[in-house]
N, C-alpha and C positions, 0 to 999 in steps of 0.2 A: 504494500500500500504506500503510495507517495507519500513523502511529508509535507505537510499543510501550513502555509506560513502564519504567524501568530500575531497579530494586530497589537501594536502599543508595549511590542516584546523590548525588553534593555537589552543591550549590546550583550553578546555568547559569556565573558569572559567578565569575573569580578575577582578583586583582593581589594586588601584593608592594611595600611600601613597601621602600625604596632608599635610604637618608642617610647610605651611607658617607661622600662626598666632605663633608659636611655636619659631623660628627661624627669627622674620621680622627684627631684627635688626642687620642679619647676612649678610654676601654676601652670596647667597644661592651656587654659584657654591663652596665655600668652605666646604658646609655639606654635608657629606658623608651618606648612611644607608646599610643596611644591611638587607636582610628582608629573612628567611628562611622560607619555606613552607613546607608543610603537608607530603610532601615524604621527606623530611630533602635534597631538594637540596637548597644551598644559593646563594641569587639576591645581588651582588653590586654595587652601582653607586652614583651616586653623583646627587643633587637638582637639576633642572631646573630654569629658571630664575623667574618662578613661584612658586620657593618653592615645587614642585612637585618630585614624583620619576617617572621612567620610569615607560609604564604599565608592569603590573606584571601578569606573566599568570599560569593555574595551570589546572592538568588534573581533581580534583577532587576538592570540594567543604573543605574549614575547617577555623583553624586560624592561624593567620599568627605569626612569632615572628620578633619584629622589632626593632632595634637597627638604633640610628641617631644623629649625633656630628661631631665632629671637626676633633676627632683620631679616627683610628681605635683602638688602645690600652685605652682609657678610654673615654666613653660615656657619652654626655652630656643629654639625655633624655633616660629615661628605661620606658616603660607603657607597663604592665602586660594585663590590663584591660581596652579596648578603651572604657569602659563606664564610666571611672576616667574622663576623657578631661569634 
């Protein structure tokens, strides 16, 4: 049976940046990030009270580039490689 397309569906592909442990002894609504995806459009927002970002949606599967601190002009964590943490 073919598949049937889904009206008003979110892009295939979600994650959620995570920098509590990163960030715990910050007030998290002051960390901002930045997270740019695979077609190079860029997500910003600011931490949840959980240290979390908003979920992040993407039409296609890849990696992501993430940027997370204080300013937007100079960044307090850079990670190339989330297999560094």
């Amino acid at each position: 049976m073919p598949e049937l397309p889904v009206a008003n569906m979110r892009d295939r592909f979600s994650n959620r940046l995570d920098v509590h442990d990163l960030f715990v002894r910050h007030q998290f609504d002051a960390v901002k990030y930045a997270v740019k995806r695979t077609d190079n459009k860029v997500i910003r927002g600011t931490l949840d009270e959980h240290g979390r970002s908003a979920q992040i949606y993407g039409e296609q599967e890849g990696e992501l580039q993430i940027l997370s601190g204080h300013s937007l002009d100079e960044w307090d964590i850079i990670i190339d490689n989330i297999d560094e943490l």
